[in-house]
C-alpha positions in Angstrom: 162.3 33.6 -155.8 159.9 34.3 -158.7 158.2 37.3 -160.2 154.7 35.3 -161.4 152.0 36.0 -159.3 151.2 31.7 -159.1 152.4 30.7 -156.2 152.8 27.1 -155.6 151.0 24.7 -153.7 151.3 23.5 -149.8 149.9 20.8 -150.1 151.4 17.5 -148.4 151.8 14.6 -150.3 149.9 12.2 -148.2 150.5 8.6 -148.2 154.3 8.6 -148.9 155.9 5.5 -147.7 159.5 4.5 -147.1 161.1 1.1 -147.2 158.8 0.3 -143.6 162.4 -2.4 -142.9 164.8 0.4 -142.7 164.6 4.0 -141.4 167.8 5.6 -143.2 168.9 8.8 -143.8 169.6 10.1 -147.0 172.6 11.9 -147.7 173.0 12.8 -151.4 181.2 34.0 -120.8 180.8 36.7 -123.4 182.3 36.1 -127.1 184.1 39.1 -128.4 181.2 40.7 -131.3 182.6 39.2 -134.7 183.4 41.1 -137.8 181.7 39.2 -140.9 182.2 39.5 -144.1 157.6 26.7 -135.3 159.1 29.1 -132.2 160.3 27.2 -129.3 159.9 27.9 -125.5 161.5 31.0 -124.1 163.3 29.8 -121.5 165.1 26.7 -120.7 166.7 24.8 -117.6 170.9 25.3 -116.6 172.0 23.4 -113.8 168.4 23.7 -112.2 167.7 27.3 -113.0 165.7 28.9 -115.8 167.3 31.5 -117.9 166.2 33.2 -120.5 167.4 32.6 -124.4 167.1 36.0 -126.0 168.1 38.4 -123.5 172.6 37.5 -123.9 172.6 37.7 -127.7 175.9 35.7 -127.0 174.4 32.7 -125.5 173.3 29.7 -127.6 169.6 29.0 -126.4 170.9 29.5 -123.1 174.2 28.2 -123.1 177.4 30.2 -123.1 179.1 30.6 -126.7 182.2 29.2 -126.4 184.9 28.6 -129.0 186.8 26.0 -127.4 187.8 22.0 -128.4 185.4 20.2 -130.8 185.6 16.6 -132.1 187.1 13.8 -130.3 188.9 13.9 -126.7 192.2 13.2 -127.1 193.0 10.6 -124.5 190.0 9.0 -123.8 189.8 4.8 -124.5 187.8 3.7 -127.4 184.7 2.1 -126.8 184.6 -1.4 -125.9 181.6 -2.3 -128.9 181.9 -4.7 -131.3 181.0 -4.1 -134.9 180.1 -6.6 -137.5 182.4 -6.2 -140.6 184.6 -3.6 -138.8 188.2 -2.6 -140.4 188.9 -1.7 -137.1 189.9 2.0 -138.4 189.4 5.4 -137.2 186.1 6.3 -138.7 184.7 2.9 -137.3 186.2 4.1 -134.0 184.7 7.5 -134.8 181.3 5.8 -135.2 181.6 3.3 -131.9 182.5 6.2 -129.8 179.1 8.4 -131.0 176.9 5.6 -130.4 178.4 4.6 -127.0 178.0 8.0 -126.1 174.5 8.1 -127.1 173.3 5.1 -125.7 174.6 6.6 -122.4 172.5 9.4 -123.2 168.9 7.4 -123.7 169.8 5.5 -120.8 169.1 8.6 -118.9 166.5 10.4 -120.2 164.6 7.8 -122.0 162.9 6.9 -118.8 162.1 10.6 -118.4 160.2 11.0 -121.7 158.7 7.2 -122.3 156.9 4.5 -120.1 158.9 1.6 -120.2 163.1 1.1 -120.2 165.3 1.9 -122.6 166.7 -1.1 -125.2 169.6 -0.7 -127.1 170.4 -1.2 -130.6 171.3 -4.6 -130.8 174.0 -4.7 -133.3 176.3 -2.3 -135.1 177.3 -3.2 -139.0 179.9 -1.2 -140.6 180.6 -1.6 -144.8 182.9 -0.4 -147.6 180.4 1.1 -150.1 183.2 0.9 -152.5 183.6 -3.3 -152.3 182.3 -5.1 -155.1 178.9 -6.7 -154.8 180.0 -10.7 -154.7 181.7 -9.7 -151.3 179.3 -7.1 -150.0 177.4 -8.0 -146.9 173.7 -7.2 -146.5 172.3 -4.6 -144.5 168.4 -4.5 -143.7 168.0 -6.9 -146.9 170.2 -4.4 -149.7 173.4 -5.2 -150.6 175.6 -2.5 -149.4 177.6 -2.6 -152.5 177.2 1.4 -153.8 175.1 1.8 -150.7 176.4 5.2 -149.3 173.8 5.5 -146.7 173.7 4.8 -143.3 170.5 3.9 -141.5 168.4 1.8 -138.2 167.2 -1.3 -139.6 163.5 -1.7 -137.7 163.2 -5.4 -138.8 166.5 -6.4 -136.7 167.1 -3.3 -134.6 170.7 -2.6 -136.4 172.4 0.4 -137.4 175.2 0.7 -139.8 177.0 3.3 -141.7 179.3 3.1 -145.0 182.7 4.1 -143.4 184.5 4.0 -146.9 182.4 7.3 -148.6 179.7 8.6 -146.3 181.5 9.2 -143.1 184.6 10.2 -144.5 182.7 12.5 -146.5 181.0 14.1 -143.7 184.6 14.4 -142.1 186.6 15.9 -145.0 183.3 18.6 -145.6 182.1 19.5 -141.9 184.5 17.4 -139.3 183.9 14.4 -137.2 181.0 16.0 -135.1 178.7 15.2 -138.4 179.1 11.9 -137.7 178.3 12.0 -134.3 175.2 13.9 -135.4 174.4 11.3 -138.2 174.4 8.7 -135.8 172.3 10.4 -133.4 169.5 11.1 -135.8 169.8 7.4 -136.5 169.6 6.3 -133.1 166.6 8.7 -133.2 164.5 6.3 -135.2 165.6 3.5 -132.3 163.9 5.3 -129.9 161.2 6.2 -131.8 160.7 2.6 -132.9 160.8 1.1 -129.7 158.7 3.3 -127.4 156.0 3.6 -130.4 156.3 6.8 -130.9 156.3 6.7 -134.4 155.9 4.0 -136.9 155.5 3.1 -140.6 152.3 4.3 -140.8 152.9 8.0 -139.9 154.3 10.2 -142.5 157.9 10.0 -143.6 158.7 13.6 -142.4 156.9 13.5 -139.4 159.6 10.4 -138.8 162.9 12.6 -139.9 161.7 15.4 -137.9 161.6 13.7 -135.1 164.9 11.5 -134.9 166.6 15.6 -136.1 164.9 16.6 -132.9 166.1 14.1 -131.1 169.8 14.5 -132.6 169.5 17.9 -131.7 169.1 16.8 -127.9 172.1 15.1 -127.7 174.4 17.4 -129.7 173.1 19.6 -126.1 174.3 16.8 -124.1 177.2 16.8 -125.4 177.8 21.0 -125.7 177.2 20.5 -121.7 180.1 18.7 -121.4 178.6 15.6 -120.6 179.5 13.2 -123.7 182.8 10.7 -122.5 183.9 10.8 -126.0 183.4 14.2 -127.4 183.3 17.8 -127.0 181.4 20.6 -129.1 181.9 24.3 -129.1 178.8 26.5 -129.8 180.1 28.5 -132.2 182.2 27.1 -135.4 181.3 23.6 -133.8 177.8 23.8 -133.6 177.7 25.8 -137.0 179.3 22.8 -138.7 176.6 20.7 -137.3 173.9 22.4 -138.9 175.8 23.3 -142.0 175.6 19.4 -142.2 172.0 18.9 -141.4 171.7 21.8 -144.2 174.0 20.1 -146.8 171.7 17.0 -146.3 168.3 18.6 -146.5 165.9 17.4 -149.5 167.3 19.3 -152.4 164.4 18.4 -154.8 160.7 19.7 -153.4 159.2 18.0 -156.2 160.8 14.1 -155.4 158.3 12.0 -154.2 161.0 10.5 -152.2 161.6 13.3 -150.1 160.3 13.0 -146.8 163.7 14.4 -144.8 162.6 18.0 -145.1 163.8 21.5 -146.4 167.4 22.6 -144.8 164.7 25.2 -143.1 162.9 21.8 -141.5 165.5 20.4 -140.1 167.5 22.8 -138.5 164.7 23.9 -137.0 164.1 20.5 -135.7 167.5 20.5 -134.7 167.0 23.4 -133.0 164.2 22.6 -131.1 165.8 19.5 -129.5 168.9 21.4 -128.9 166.6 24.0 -127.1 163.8 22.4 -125.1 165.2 18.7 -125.0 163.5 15.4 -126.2 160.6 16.0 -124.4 159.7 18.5 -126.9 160.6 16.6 -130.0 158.4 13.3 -129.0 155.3 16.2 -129.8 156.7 16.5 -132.8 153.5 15.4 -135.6 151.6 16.3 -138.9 150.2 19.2 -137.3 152.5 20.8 -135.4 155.2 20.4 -138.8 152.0 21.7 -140.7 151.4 24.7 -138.4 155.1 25.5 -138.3 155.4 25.4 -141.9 152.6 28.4 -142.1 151.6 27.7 -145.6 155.4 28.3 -146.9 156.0 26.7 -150.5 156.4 23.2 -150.6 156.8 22.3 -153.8 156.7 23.7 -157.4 153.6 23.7 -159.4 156.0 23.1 -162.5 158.7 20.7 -162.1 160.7 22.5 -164.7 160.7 25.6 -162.5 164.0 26.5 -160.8 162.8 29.6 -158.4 165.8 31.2 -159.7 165.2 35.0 -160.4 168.3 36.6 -162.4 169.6 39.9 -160.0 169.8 42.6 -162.0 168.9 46.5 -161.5 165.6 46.4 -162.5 164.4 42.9 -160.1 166.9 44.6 -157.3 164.4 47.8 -157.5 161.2 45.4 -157.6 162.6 44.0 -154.8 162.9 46.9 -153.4 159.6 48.3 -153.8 158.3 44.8 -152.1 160.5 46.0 -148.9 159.3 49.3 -148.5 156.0 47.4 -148.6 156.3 44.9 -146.0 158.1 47.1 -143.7 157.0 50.4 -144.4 158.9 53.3 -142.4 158.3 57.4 -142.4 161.4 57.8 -144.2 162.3 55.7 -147.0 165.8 54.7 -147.5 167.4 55.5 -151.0 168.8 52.8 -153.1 172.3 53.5 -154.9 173.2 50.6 -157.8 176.7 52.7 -158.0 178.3 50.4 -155.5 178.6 49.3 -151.9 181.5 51.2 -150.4 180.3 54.7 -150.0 181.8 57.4 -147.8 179.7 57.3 -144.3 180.0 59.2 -140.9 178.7 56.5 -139.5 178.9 53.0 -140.9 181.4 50.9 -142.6 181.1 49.3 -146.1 179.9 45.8 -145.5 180.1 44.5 -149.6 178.2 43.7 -151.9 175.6 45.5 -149.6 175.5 48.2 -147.4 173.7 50.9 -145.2 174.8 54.5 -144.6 172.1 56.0 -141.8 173.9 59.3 -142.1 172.6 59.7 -146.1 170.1 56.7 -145.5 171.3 54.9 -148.5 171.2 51.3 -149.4 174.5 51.1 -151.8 174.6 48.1 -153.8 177.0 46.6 -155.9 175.4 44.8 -158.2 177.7 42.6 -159.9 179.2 41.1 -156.7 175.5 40.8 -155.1 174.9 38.5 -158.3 177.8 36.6 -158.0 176.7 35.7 -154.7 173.4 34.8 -155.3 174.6 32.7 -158.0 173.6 29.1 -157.3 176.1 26.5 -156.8 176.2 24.6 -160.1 179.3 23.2 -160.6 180.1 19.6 -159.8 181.6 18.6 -156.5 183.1 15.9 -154.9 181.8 14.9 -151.7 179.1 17.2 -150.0 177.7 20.7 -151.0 179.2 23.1 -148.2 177.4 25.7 -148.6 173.5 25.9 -150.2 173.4 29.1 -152.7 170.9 30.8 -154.8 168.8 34.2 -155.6 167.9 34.5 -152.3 171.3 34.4 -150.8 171.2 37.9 -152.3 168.0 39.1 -152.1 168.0 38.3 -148.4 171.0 40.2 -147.8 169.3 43.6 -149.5 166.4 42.5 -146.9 168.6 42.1 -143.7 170.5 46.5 -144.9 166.8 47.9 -145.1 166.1 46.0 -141.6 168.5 48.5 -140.7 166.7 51.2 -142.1 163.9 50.0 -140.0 165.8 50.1 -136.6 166.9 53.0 -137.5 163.1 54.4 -137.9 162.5 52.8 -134.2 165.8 54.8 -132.7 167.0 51.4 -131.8 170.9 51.0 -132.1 172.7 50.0 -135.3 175.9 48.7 -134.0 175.8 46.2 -131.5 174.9 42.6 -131.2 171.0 42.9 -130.8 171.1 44.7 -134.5 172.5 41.8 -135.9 170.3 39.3 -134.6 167.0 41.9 -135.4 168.3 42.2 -138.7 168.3 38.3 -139.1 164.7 38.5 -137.7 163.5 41.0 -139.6 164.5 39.6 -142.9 162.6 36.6 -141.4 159.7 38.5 -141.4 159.8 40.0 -145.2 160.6 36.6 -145.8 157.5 35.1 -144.6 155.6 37.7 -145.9 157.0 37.1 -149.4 155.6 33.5 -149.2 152.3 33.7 -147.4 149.7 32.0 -149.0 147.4 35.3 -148.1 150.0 38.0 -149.4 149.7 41.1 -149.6 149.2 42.4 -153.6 150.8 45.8 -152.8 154.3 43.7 -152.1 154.6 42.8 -155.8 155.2 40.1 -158.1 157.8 38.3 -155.9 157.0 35.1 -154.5 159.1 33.0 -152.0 160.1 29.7 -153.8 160.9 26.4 -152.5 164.7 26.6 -151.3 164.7 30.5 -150.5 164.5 29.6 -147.1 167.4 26.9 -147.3 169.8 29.6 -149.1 169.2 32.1 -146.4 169.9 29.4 -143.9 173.2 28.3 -145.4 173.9 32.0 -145.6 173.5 33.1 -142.1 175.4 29.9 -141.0 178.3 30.3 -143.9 179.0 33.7 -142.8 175.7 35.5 -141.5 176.4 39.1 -143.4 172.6 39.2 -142.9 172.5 38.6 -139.4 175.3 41.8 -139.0 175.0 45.4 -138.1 176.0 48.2 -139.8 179.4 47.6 -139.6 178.8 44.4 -140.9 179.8 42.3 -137.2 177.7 39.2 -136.5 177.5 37.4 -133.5 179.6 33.8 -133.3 176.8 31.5 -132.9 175.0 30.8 -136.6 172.7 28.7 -134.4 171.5 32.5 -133.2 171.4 33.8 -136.2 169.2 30.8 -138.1 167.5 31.5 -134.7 166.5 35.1 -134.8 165.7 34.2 -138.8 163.1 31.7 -138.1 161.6 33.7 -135.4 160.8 36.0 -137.6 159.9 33.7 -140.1 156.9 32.2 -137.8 156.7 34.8 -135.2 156.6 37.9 -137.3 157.5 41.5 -136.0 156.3 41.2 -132.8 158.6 38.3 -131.9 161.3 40.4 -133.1 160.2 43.2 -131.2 159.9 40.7 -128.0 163.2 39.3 -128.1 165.5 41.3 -128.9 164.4 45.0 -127.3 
């Protein structure tokens, strides 16, 4: 967040181009209620039958929440593939197995989205990142010596993946089902490349969109049980998935290079495919990304800028003021800086924030909601986990005056629906904070590039702003991103629509 009035520009850099040989990614029943610490369709199709999404706050757009088996079937014969430069190890048997699984995927519903019959990738190249460059191979014309990519070659319809540092890294951080979602957003820009559905010419993003769209609609396939190779929970297993596609989102707005999208963009690609199958992600363009971005901020008008805003009392009561703005109610809440465990009738503490309806008090405490929204600064090895920043906090103060606003509407504070409006809700102050058209009574804060991303990670990490007011979530971070972006492009009424 910031507090200068400037907000900064939306607008697309146009004429981007990537490497037009190589389309890689870049990667620098009902569930017990949990205790914490662009919209798609509404309903979707179940073994022939529509049901709706919102109205089980436990199902996963439509799909039971399960907690079972995720990763690799134990038992099941490694798939019979061959792989140029293979060590013949597990990760390369990781890979094999994900692209055998979704080649059987496209075989099938290729023919139900595009004229014409689906072609597979026509070789699979496997490297050690780590081997010096007088014995690395090439892949797509680069030497793969310190290449930690992987990526679908257009020019020879290849993929390949750096099983020394990548994978392993996507293991170690977020467990094998990464790489089976890697390699399903690369086999996304196969399909895209041989139906022409997309090519060089269209923009970068419109491209990553896309192929996360189409990984999302196989990461389905496979929560339906329907992958030979692997299985997927939709609770800790699907929220590993997107904590990946977060992790690997483009961390610089300003880069020229990056054309992947915000953590925000691609989960919500992700999402969609997941949701409303490949179908929906071939309509995937310019315009409907543009539309769905609603005139959120792109990019920083200074480069230098960090859209870090320090958390202290006095921005905690701006902020405040800006809430009581969007969201007005007859009866404000107070706001206590003396701490976040206060003696309540009728609510439990739920640290660093929390909301007593009894004495309607928002009780903060102030040094621990700072520590959390501190952003993650120190150097790791491997892949950022979690994405962190002002708004991890800032959003969390957002999601307790939600609750305030329920509250106002005599809705219930404590039960699963109350999470998932307090998700949306915050999704609406949220967009209201960035809108290009907002609102001078709501203050000096502006949404900055990345706010969205850190309230993502949040809700996924351990969605305290997606709880009640006893501070219980739901399972499914894939609801609770959800509920936040249907608020983020739907507003109040969406809110009020789904979850009544």
């Amino acid at each position: 967040m910031s507090l200068p009035t400037t907000r900064p520009s939306t607008a697309e850099r146009a004429g981007m181009k990537r490497n037009a040989r190589r389309s890689a990614s870049l990667w620098t029943a009902a569930v017990a209620f949990l205790s914490v610490g662009a919209l798609t369709g509404c309903t979707t199709h179940t073994q022939g039958r529509a049901v709706s999404i919102y109205n089980d706050p436990f199902a996963v757009a439509g799909l039971p929440t399960t907690d079972g088996p995720t990763g690799p079937r134990p038992g099941v014969a490694a798939a019979n593939r061959p792989v140029t430069n293979t060590d013949h190890g597990p990760v390369d048997t990781l890979a094999t197995n994900a692209i055998d699984d979704i080649e059987g995927y496209w075989k099938t519903e290729y023919p139900k989205v595009f004229r014409g019959t689906f072609e597979p990738v026509g070789e699979l190249v496997s490297w050690d990142s780590t081997a010096p460059r007088r014995s690395a191979l090439q892949f797509c014309g680069d030497r793969t010596a310190g290449l930690v990519n992987a990526g679908y070659c257009v020019s020879d319809n290849t993929i390949g993946w750096d099983r020394k540092t990548m994978l392993p890294s996507m293991i170690d951080s977020f467990g094998p089902m990464a790489v089976v979602m890697v390699l399903a957003h690369e086999y996304g820009h196969a399909v895209q490349h041989h139906s022409g559905l997309a090519t060089e010419d269209d923009p970068g993003i419109v491209r990553e969109q896309q192929a996360d769209c189409f990984a999302g609609a196989f990461m389905r396939y496979v929560a339906e049980d329907h992958a030979p190779h692997f299985t997927l929970n939709t609770s800790t297993g699907l929220n590993s998935v997107l904590a990946a596609t977060v992790s690997i989102r483009d961390a610089d707005p300003n880069d020229p290079d990056s054309v992947h999208g915000s953590a925000f963009e691609r989960v919500t690609a992700v999402q969609i495919g997941f949701t409303d199958g490949p179908t929906a992600c071939a309509k995937i363009d310019a315009d409907e990304i543009e539309a769905r971005r609603g005139g959120l901020p792109q990019a920083f008008d200074d480069p230098s800028d960090t859209g870090e805003l320090p958390i202290t009392a006095d921005t905690v009561k701006e902020f405040d003021k800006a809430l009581t703005s969007i969201l007005p109610v007859p009866n404000e809440p107070n706001l206590s800086l003396s701490g976040s465990s206060m003696r309540c009738a009728d609510a439990r503490p739920t640290p660093p924030v929390s909301y007593c309806p009894t004495s309607n008090t928002i009780g903060i405490d102030l040094a621990e909601l700072a520590k959390r929204g501190t952003p993650n600064t120190e150097p790791e090895s491997g892949l950022p986990v979690t994405v962190t920043g002002d708004y991890t906090a800032y959003v969390l103060v957002a999601s307790r005056y939600t609750l305030a606003v329920q509250k106002s509407h005599g809705q219930a504070l404590s039960d699963p629906k109350t999470a998932l409006r307090a998700a949306c809700l915050s999704g609406v102050i949220t967009a209201a904070l960035g809108s290009p058209d907002r609102d001078p009574t709501h203050g000096d804060f502006v949404l900055s590039p990345g706010d969205l991303d850190e309230a993502v990670s949040a809700l996924l990490s351990d969605g305290l702003a997606a709880s009640d007011v006893d501070g219980r979530t739901v399972p499914s971070g894939f609801s609770r991103v959800d509920a936040f972006r249907a608020g983020v492009l739907g507003g109040e009424n969406a809110c009020a629509n789904r979850y009544s």
